[in-house]
Backbone of each chain as ProteinMPNN parsed JSONL, in Angstrom:
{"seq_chain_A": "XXXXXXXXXXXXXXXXXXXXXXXXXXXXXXXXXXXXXXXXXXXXXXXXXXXXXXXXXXXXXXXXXXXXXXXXXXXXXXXXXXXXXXXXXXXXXXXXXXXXXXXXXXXXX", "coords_chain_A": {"N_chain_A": [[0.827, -1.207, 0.0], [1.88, 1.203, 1.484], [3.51, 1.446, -0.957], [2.825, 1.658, -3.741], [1.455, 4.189, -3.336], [4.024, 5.374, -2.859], [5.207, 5.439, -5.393], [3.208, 6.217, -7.315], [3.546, 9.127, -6.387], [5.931, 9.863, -6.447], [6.125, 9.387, -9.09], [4.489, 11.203, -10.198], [6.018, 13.479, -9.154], [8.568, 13.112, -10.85], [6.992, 13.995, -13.243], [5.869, 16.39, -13.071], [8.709, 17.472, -12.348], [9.775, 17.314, -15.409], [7.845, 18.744, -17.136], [8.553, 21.603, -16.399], [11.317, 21.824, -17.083], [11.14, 21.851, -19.636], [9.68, 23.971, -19.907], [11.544, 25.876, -19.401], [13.515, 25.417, -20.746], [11.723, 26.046, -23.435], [10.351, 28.42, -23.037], [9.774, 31.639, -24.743], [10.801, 34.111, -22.333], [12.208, 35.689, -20.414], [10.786, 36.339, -18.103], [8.373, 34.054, -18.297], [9.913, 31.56, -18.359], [10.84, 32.091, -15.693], [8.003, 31.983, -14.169], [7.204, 28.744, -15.206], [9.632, 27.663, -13.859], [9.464, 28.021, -11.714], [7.055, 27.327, -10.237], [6.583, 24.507, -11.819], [9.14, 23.103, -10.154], [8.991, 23.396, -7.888], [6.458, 22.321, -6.996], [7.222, 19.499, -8.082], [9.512, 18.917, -6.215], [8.193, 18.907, -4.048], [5.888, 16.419, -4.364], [7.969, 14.667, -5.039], [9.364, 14.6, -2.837], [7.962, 13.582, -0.767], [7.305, 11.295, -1.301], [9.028, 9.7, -1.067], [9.197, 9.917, 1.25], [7.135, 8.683, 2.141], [7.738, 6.187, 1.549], [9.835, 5.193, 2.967], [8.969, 4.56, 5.48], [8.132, 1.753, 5.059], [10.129, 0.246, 6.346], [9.528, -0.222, 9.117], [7.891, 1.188, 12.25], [9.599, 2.852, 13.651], [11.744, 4.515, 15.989], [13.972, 5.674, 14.63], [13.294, 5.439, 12.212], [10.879, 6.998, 11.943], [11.836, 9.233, 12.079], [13.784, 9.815, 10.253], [12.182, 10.083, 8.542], [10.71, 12.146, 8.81], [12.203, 13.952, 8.657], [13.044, 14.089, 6.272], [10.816, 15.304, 5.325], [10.983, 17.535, 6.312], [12.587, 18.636, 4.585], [11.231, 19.281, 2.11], [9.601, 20.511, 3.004], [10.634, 23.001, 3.399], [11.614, 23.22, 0.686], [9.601, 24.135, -0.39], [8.944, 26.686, 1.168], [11.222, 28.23, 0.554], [11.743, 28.054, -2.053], [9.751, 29.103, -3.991], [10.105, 32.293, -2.814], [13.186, 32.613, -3.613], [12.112, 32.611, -6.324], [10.841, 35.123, -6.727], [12.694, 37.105, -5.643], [14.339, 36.905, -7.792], [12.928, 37.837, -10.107], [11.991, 40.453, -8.906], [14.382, 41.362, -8.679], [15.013, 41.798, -11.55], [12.77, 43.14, -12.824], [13.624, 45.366, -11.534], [16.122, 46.262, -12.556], [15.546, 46.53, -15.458], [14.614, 44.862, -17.339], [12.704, 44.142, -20.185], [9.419, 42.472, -20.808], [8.056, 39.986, -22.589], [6.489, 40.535, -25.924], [3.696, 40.044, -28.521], [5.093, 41.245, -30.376], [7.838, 40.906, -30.351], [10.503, 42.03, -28.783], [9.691, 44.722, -26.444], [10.98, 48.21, -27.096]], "CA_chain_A": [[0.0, 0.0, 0.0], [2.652, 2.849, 0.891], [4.895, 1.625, -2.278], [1.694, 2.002, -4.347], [1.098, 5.486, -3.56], [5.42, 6.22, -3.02], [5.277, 5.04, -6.494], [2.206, 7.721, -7.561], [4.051, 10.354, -6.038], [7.071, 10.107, -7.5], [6.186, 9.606, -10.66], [3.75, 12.417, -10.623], [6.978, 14.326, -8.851], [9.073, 13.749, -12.167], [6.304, 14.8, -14.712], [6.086, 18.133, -12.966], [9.93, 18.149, -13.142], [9.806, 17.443, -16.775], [7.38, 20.126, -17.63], [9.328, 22.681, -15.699], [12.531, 21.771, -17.616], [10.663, 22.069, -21.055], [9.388, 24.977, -19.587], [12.734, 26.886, -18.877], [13.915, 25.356, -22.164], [11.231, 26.184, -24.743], [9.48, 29.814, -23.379], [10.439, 33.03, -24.948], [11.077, 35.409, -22.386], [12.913, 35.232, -18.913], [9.391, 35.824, -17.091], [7.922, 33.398, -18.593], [10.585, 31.019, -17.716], [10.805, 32.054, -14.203], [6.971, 31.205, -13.841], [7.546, 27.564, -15.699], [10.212, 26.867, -13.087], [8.927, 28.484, -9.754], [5.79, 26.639, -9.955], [6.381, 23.005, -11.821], [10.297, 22.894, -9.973], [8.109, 23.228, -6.253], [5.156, 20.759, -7.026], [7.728, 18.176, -8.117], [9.786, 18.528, -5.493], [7.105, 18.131, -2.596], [5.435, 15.523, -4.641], [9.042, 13.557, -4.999], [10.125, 14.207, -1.255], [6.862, 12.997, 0.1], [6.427, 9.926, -1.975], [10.497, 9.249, -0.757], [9.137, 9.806, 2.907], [6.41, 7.187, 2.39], [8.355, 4.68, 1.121], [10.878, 4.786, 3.864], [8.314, 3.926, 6.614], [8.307, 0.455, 5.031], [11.005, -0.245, 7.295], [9.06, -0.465, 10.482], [7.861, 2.469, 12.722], [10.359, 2.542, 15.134], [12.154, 6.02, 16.089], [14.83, 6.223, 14.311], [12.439, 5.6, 10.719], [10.07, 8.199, 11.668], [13.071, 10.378, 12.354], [14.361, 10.401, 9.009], [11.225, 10.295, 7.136], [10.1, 13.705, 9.437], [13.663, 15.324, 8.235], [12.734, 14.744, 4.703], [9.7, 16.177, 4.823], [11.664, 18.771, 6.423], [13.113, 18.889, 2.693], [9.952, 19.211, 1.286], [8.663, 22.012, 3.385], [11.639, 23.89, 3.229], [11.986, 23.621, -0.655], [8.413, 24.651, -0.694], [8.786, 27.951, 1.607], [12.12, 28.761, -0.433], [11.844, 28.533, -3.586], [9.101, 30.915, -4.407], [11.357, 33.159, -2.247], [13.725, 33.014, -4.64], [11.859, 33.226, -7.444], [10.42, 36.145, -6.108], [13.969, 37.792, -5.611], [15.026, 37.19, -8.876], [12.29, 38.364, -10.66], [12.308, 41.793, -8.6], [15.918, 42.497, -9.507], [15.419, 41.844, -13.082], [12.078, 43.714, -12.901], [14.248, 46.473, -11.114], [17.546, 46.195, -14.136], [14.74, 47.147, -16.908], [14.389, 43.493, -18.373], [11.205, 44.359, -20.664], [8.55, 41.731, -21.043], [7.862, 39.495, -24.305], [5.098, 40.229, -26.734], [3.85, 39.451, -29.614], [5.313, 41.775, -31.777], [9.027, 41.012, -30.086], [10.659, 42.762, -27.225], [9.759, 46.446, -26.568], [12.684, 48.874, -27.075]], "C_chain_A": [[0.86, 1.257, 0.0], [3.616, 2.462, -0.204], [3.903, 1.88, -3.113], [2.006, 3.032, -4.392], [2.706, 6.128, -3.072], [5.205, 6.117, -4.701], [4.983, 6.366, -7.605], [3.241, 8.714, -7.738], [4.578, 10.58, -6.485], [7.292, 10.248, -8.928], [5.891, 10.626, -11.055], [4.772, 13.563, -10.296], [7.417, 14.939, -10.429], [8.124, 14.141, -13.309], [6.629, 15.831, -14.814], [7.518, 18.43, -13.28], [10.007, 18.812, -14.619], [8.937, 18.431, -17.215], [7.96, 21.306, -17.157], [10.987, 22.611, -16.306], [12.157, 22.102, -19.769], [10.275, 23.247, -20.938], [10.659, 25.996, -19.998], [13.807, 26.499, -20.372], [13.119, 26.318, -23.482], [10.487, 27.652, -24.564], [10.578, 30.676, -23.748], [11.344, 33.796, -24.416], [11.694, 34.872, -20.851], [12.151, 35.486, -17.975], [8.836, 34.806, -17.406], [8.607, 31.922, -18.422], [10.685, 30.634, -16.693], [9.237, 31.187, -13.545], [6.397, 29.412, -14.19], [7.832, 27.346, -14.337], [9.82, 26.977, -11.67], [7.547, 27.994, -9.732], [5.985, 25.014, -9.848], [7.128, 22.496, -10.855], [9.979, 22.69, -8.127], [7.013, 22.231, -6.378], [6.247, 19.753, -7.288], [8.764, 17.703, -7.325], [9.445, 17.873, -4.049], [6.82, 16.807, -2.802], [6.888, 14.251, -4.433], [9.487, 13.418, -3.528], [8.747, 13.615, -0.605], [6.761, 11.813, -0.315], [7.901, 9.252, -1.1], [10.146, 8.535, 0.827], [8.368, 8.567, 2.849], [6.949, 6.061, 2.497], [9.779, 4.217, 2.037], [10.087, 4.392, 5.162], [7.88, 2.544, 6.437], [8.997, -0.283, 6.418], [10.508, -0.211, 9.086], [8.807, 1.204, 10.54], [8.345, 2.889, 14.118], [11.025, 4.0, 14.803], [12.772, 6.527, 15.445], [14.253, 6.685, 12.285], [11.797, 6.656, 10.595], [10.88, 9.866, 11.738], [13.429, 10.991, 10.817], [13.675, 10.743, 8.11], [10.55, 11.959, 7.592], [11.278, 14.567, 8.666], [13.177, 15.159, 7.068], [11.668, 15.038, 4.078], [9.942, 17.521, 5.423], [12.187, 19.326, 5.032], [12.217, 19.985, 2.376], [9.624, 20.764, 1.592], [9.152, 23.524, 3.034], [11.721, 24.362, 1.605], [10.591, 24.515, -1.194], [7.776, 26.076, -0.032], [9.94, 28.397, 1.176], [12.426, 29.067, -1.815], [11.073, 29.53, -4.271], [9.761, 32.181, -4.054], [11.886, 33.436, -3.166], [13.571, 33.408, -6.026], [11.506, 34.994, -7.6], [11.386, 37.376, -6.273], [14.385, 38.162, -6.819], [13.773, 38.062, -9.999], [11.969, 39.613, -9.994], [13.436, 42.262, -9.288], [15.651, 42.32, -10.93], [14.479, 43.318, -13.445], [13.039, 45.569, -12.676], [15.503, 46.977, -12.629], [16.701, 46.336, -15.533], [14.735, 45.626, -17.466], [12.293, 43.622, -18.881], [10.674, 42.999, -21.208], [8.295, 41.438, -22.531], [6.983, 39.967, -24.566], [5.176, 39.745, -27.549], [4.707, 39.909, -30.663], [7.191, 41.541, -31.73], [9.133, 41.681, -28.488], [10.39, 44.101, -27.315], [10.982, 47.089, -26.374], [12.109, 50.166, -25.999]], "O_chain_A": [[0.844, 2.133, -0.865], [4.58, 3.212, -0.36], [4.267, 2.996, -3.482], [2.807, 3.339, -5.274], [2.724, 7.346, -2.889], [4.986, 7.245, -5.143], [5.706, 7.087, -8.292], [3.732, 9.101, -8.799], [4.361, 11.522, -7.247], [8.1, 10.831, -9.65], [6.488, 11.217, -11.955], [4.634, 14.603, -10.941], [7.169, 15.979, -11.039], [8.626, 14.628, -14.322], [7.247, 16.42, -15.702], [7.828, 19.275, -14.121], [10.171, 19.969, -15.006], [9.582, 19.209, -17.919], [7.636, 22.234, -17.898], [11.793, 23.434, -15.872], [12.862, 22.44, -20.72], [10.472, 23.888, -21.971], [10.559, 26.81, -20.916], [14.653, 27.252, -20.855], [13.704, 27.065, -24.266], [10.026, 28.187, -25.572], [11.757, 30.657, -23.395], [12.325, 34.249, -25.006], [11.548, 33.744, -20.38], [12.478, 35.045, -16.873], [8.645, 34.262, -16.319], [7.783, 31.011, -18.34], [10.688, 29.453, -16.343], [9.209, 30.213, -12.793], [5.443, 28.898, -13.605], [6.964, 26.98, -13.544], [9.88, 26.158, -10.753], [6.885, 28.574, -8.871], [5.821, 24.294, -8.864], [6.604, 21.544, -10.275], [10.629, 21.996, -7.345], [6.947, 21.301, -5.575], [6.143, 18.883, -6.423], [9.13, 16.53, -7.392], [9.922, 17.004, -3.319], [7.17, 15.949, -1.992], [6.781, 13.196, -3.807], [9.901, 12.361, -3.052], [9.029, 13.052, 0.453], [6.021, 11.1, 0.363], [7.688, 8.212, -0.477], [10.46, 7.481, 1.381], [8.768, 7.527, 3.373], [6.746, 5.144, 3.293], [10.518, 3.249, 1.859], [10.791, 3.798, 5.979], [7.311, 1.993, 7.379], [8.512, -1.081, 7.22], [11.286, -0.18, 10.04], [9.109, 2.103, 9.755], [7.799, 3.145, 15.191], [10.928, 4.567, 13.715], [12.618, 7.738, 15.289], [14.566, 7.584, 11.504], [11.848, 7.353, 9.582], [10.569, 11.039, 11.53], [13.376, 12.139, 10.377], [13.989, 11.408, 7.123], [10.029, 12.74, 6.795], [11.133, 15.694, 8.191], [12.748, 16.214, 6.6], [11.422, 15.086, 2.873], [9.261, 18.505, 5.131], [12.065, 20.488, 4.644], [12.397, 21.203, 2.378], [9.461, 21.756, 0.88], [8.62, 24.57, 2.662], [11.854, 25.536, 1.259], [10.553, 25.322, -2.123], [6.696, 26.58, -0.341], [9.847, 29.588, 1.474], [13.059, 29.923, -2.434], [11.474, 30.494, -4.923], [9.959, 33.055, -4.897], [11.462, 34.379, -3.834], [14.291, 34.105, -6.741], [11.903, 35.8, -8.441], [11.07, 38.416, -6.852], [14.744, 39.303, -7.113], [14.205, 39.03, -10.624], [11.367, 40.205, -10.889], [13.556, 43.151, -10.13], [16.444, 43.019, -11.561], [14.938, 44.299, -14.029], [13.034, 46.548, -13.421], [15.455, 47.934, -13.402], [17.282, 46.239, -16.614], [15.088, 45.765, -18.637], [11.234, 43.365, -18.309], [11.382, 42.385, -22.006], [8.295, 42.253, -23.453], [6.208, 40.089, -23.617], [6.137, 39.041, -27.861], [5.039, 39.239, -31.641], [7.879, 41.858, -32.701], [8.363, 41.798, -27.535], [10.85, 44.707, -28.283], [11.891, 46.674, -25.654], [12.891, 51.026, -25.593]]}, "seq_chain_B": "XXXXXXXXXXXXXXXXXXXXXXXXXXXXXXXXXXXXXXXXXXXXXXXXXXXXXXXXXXXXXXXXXXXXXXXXXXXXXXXXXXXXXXXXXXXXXXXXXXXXX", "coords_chain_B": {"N_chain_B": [[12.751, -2.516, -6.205], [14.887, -0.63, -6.202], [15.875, -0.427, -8.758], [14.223, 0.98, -9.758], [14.298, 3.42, -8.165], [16.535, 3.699, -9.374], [16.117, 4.65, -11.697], [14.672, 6.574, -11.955], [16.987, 8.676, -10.514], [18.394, 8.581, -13.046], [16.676, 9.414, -14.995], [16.213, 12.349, -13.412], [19.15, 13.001, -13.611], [19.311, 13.273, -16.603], [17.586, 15.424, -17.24], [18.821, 17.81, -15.93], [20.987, 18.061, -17.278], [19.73, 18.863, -19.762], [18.596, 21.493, -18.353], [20.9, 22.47, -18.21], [21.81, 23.419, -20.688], [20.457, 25.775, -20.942], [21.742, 27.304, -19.205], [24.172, 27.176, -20.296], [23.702, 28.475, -22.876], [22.042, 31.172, -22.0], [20.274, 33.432, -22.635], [20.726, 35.999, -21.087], [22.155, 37.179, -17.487], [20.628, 36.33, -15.757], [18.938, 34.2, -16.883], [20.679, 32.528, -16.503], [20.942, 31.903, -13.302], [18.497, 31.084, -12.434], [18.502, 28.431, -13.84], [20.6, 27.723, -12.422], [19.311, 27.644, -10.123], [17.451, 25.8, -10.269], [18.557, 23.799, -11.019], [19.481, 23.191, -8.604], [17.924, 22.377, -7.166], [16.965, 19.871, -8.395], [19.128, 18.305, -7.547], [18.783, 18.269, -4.836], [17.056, 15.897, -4.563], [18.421, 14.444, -6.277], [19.897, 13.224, -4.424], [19.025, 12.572, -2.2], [17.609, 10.358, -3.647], [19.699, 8.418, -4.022], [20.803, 8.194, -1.2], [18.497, 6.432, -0.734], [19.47, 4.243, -2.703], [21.952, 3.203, -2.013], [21.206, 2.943, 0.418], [21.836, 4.335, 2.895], [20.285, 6.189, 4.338], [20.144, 7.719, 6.736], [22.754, 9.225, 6.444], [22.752, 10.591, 4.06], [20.749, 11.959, 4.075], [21.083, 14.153, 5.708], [22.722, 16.081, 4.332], [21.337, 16.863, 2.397], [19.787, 18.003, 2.99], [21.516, 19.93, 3.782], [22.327, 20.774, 1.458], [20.277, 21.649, 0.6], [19.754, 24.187, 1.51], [21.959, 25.379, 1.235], [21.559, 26.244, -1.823], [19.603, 27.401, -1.59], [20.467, 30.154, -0.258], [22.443, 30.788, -2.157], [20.833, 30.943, -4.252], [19.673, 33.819, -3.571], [21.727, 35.672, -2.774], [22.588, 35.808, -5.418], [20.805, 37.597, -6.729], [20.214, 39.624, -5.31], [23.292, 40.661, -5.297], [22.757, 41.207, -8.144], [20.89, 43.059, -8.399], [21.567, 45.089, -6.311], [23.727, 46.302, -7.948], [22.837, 46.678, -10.986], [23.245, 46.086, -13.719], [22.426, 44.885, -16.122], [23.716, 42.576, -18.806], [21.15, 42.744, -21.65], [20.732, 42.181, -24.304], [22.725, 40.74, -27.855], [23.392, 43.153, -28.799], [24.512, 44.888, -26.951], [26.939, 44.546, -26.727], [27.715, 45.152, -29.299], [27.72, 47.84, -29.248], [29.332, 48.653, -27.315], [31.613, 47.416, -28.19], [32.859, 45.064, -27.457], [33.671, 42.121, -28.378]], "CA_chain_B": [[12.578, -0.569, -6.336], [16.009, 0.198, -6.213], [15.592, -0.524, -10.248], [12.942, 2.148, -9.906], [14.87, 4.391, -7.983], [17.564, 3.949, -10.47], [15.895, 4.575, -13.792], [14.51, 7.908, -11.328], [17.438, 9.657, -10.605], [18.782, 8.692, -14.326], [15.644, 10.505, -15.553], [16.398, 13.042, -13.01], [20.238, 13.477, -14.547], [19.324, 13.658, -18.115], [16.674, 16.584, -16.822], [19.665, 18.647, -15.256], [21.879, 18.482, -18.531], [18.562, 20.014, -20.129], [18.866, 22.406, -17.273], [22.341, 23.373, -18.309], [21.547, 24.201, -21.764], [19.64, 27.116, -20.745], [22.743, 27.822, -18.082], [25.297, 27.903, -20.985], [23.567, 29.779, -23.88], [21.453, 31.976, -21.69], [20.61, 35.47, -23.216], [20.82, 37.362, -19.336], [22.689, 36.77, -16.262], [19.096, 36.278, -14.646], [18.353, 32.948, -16.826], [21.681, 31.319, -15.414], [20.498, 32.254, -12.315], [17.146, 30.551, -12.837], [19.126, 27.388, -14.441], [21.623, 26.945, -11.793], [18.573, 27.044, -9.281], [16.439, 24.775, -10.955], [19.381, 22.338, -11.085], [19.983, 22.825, -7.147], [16.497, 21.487, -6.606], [17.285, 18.549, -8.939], [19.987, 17.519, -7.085], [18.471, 17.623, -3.767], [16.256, 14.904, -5.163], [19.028, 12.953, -6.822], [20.988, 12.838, -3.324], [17.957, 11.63, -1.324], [17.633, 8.793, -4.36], [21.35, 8.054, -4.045], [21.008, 7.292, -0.12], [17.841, 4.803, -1.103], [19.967, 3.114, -3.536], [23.147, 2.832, -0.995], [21.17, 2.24, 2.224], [22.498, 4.769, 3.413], [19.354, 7.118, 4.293], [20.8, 8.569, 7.638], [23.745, 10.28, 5.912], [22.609, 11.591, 2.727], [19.619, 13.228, 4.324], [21.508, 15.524, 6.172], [24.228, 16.087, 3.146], [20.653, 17.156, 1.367], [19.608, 19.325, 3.455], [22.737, 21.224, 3.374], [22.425, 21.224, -0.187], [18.791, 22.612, -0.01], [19.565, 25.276, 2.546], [22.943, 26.64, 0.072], [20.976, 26.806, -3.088], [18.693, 29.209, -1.243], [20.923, 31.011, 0.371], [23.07, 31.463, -3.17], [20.069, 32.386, -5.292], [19.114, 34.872, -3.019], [22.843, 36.508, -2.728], [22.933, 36.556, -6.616], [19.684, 38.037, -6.708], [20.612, 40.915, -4.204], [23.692, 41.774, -5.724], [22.748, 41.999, -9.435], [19.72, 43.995, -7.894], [21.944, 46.895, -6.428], [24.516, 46.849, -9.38], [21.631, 47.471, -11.83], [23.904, 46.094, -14.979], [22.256, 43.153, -16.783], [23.111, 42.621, -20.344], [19.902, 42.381, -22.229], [20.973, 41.165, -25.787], [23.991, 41.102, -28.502], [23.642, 44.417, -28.947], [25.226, 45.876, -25.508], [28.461, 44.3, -26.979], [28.656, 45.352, -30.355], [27.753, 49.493, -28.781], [30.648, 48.932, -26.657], [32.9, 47.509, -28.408], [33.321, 43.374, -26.815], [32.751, 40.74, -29.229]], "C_chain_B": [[13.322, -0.223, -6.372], [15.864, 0.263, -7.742], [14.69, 0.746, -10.671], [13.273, 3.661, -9.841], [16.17, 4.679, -9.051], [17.414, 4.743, -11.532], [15.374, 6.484, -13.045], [15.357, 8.988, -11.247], [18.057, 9.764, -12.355], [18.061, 9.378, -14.871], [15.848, 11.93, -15.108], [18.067, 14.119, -13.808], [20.079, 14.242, -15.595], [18.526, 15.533, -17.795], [17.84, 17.738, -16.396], [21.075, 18.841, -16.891], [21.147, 19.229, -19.733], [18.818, 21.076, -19.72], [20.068, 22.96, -18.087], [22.305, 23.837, -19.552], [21.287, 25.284, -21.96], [20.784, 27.972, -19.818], [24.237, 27.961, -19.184], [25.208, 29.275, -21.948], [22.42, 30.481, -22.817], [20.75, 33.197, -22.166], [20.897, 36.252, -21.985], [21.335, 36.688, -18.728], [21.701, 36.042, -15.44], [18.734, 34.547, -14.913], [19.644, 31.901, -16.394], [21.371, 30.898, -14.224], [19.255, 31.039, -12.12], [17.798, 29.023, -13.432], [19.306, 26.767, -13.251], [20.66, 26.875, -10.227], [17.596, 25.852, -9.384], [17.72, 23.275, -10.584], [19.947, 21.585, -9.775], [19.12, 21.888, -7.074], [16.713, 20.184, -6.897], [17.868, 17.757, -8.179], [19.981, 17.259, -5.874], [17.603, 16.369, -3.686], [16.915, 13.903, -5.256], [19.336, 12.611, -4.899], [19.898, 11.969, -2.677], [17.726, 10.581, -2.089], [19.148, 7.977, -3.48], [20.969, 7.736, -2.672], [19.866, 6.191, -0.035], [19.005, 3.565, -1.632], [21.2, 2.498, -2.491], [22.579, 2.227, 0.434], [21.678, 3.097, 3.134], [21.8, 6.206, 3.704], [19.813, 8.07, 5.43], [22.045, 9.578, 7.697], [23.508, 11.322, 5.086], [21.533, 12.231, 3.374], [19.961, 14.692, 4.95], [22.763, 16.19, 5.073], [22.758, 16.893, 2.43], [20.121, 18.604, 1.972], [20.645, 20.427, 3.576], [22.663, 21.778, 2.255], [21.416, 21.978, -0.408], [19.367, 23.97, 0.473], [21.003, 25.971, 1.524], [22.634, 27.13, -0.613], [20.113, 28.044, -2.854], [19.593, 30.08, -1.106], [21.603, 31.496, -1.453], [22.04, 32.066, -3.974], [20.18, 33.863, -4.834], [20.366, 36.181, -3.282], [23.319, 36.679, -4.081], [22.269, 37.241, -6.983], [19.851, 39.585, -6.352], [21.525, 41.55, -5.0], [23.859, 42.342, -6.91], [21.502, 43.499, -9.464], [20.195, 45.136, -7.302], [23.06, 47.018, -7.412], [23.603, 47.368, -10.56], [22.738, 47.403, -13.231], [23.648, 44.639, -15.23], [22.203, 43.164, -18.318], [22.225, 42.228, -20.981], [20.327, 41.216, -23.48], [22.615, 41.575, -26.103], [24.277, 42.36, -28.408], [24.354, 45.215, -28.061], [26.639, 45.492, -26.287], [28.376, 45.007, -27.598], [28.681, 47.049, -29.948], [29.203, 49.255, -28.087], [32.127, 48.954, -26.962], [33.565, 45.902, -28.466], [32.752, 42.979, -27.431], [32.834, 39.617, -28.196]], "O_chain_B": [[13.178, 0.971, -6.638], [15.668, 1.446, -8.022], [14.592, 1.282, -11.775], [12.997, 4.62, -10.561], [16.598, 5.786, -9.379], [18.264, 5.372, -12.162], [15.745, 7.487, -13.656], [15.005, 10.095, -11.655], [18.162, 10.87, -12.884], [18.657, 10.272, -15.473], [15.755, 12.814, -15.959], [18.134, 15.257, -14.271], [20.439, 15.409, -15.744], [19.039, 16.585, -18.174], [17.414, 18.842, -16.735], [21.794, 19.798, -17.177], [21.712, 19.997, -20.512], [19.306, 21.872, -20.522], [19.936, 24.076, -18.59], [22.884, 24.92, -19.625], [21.688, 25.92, -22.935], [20.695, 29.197, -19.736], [25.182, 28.701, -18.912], [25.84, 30.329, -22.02], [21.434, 29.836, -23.174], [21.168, 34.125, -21.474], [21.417, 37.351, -22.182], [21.28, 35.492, -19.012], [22.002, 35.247, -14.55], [18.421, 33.739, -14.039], [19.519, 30.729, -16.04], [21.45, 29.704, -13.933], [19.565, 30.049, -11.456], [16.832, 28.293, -13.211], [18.708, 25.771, -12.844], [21.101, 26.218, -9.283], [17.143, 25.162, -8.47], [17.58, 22.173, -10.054], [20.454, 20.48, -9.581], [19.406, 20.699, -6.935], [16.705, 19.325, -6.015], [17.435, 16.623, -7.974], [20.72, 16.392, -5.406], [17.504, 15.85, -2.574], [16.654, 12.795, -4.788], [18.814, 11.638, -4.355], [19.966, 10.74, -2.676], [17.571, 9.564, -1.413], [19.277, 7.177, -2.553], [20.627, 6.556, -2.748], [20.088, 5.154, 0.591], [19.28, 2.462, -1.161], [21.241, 1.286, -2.279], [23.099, 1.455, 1.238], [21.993, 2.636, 4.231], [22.401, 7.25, 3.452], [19.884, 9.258, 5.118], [22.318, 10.413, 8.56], [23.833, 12.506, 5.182], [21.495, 13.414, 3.036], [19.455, 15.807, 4.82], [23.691, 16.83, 5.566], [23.184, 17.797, 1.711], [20.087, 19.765, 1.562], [20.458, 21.637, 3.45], [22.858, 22.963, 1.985], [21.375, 22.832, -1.294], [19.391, 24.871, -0.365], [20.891, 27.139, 1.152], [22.924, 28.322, -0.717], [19.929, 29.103, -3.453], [19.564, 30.968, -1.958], [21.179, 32.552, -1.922], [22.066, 33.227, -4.381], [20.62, 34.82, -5.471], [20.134, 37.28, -3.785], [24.256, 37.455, -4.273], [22.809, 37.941, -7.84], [19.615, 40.529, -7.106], [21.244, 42.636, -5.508], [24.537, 43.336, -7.17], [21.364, 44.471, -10.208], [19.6, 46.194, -7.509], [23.273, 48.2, -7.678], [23.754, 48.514, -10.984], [23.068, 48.456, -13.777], [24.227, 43.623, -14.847], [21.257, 43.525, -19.018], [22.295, 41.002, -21.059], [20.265, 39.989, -23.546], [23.435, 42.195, -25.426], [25.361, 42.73, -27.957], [24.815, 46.278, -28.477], [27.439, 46.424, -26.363], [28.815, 46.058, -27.131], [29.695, 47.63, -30.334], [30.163, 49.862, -28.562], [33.125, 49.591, -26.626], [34.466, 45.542, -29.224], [31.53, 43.114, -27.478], [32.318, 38.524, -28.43]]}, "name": "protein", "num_of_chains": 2, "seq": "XXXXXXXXXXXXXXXXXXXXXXXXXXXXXXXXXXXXXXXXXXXXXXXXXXXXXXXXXXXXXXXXXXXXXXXXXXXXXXXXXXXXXXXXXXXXXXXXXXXXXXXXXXXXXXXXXXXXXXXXXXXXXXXXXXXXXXXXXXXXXXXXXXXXXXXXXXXXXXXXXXXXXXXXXXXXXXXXXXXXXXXXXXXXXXXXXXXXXXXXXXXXXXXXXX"}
């Protein structure tokens, strides 16, 4: 039952990777980028550290298991109250350094 | 499942040499930036595979968390100080005005 749904998780982890790497590959503009990766690059890391945590409580539920599987949902939480952070950051300073937004017609001068 | 976890972080790899594509030819300082965070994340992922596959879950977890807690800290401090320098080359063009091919 939890390798079942570690299984899920993880898989569904790397999709989101993979769209967040096609993302940051194939858009236009370096906002459009940023919002690719600061979205898919946080869902697929929760989704992958949680499915990780499941699948380590196989091993019994004795102290030292629930220990490690609590720290790496410490991961999780952490990657998931930091990384927007940073996206955040970086997309101010650019916003701030004049980086003008794609359209259709090209970049505005 | 280690077979599982295997073929995982290998998927994970190939995904991070993607990643670097965008971290060599870039057009801005900003999408390196944006690369070489994307690729932290990755690799807090692989590491936590890597102590499945070894057995060796009580080491690498704290080796990962180090790794999470740098990548923040470095975006942030490249973030900051291209944000009070206020000099990001946009395109080709800043060179050829200046002068630097």
């Amino acid at each position: 039952m939890l390798t079942t749904l570690a299984i899920i998780f993880i898989a569904t982890g790397v999709f989101f990777f993979t769209t967040a790497t096609i993302g940051l590959i194939r858009f236009p503009d370096f906002y459009c980028r940023m919002q690719a990766t600061g979205k898919g690059d946080t869902l697929g890391a929760l989704l992958s550290l949680a499915g990780l945590a499941l699948y380590y409580l196989n091993n019994g539920f004795s102290l030292p298991t629930i220990l490690i599987s609590i720290k790496v949902m410490f991961i999780a939480i952490f990657i998931f109250i930091a990384n927007p952070t940073a996206t955040h950051a970086i997309t101010k300073s650019g916003l701030e350094c004049g980086v003008k937004p794609w359209t259709k017609e090209g970049i505005q001068k | 499942m280690e077979n599982f976890f295997l073929a995982i972080a290998l998927i994970l790899c190939f995904l991070v040499l993607l990643c670097l594509y965008r971290g060599i030819f870039g057009p801005t300082i900003l999408d390196r930036i944006i690369s070489i965070s994307v690729i932290g994340t990755k690799t807090t992922i692989i590491l936590v595979l890597i102590g499945f596959i070894y057995g060796r879950m009580d080491m690498f977890v704290d080796i990962s968390i180090a790794y999470a807690l740098l990548n923040f800290i470095a975006t942030l401090a490249a973030a900051k100080f291209f944000r009070t320098r206020k000099s990001i080359v946009l395109d080709a063009k800043f060179f050829k005005e200046v002068g630097i091919k």
